[in-house]
C-alpha positions in Angstrom: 9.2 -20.1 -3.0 6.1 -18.7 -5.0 6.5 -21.5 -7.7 5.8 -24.4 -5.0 3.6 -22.6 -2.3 -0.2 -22.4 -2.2 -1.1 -18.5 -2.6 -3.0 -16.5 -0.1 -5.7 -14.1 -1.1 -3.6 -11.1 -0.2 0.2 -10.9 0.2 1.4 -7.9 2.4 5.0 -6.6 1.5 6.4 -4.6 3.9 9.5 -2.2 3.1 12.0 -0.4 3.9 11.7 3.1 1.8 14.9 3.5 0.8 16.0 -0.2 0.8 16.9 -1.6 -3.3 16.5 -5.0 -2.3 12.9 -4.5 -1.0 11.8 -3.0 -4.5 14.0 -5.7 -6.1 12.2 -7.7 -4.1 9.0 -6.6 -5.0 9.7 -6.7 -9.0 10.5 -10.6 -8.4 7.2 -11.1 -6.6 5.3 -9.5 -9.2 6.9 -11.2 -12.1 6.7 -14.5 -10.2 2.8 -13.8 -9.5 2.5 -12.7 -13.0 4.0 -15.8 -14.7 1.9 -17.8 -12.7 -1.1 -15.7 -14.3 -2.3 -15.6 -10.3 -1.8 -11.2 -9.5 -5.2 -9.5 -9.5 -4.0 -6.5 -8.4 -1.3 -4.5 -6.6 -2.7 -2.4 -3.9 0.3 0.4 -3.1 0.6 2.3 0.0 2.5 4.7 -2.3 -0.6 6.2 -4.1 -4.0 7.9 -2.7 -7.4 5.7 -3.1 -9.1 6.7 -5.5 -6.0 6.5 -8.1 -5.8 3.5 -10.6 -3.6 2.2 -13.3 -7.6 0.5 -14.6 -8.6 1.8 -17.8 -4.9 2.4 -19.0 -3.7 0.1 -22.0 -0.7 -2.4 -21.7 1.5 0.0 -24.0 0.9 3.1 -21.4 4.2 5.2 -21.0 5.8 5.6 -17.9 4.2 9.2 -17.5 0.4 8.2 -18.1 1.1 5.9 -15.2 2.5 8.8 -12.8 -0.5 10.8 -13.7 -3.4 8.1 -13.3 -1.8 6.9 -10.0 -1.1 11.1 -9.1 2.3 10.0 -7.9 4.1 11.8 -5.5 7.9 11.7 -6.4 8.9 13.8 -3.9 8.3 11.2 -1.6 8.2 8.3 -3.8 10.9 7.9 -5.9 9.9 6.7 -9.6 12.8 5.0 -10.1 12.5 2.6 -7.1 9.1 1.7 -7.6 8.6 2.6 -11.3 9.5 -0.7 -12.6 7.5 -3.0 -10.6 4.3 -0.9 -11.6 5.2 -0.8 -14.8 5.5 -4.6 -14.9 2.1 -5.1 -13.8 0.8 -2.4 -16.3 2.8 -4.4 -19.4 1.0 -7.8 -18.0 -2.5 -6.0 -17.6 -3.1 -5.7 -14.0 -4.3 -2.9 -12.4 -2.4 -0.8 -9.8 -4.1 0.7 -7.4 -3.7 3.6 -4.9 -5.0 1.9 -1.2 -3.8 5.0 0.9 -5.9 7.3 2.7 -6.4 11.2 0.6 -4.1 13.8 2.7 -7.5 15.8 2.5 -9.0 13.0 4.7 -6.3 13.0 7.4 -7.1 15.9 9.0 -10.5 14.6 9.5 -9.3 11.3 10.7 -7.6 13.1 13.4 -10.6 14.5 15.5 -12.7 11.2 15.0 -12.1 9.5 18.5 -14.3 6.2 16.9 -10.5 5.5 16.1 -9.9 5.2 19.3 -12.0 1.8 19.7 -11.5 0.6 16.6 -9.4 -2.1 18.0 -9.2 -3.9 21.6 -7.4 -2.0 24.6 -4.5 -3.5 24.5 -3.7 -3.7 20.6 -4.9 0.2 20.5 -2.1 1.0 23.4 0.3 -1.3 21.1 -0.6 0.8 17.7 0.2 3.9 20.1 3.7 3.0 21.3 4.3 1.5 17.9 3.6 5.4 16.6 5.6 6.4 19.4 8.7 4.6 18.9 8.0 4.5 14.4 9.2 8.2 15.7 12.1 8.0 17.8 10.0 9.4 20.4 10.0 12.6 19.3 6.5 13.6 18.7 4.7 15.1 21.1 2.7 13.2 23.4 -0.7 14.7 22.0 0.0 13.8 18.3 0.0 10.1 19.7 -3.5 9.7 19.6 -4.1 11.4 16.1 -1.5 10.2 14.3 -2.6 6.2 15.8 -5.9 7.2 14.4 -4.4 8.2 10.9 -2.9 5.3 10.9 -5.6 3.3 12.0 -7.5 4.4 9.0 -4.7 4.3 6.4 -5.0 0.5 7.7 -8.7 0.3 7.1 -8.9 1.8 3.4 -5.7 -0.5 2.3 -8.0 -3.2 3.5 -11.0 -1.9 1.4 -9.1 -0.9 -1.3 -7.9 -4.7 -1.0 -11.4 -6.6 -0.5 -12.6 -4.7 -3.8 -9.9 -6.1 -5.9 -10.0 -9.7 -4.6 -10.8 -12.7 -7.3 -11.0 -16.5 -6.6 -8.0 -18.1 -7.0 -5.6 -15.1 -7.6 -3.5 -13.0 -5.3 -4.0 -9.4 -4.1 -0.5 -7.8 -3.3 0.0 -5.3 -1.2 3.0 -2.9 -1.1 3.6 -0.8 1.9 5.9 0.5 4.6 6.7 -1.9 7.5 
């Protein structure tokens, strides 16, 4: 449906982790948004801010990739991801990291601004979201601090987003549902 339908700024696709068709996918998007000449950029949950395919040439190997974007394969797997970032890299679009640093997450959990960062009701429906996201199984008091974390994850994707936007073209991002 790309080829007939006006494009937003951003496109948000949600996966599954360890779901093939959802990086399958994500590889047509891309190559759809590419042909089209309309992707800025792809924004992944995946990799830390801060971390950028930008300076690397088309011809990059699969490992200078990895190391600009310090990817994680323990919990990434390359090869479910690896060839819809490479596909951008061929084309000459950056791939950024959108996710907030481990080192910051600590932090994130002790600042109760968090905790107004959003209206009463849609902070209570980002808590039981965290709640059930984990079977109910973590302990009431990591509610709150992990709704922050996640509250700010949200908020760097979304400035990692805005600093890659350009008229007329498309911003993806890739992250978990």
């Amino acid at each position: 449906h790309l080829q007939t339908a006006p494009l937003p700024a951003t496109l948000l696709l949600g996966e599954q982790h360890d779901a093939p068709q959802h990086q399958q996918w994500q590889q047509a998007t891309v190559q759809a948004l590419i042909a089209r000449q309309q992707l800025a950029a792809i924004v992944l949950e995946m990799a830390d801010h801060g971390h950028s395919t930008q300076g690397l040439p088309p011809d990059a190997t699969e490992a200078q990739v990895q190391q600009a974007l310090q990817w994680q394969q323990a919990g990434w797997p390359w090869p479910a991801y690896g060839p819809t970032i490479m596909t951008a890299v061929r084309a000459g679009v950056p791939v950024v990291g959108g996710n907030l640093p481990r080192a910051a997450m600590k932090t994130v959990m002790q600042q109760a601004v968090w905790d107004s960062h959003l209206p009463p009701a849609a902070w209570e429906r980002q808590r039981e979201a965290i709640r059930t996201g984990h079977c109910h199984l973590l302990p009431a008091q990591q509610i709150t601090p992990m709704t922050r974390i996640q509250l700010a994850k949200d908020a760097q994707m979304a400035r990692t987003i805005q600093s890659h936007r350009q008229a007329g073209k498309t911003v993806l991002l890739i992250a978990g549902r």
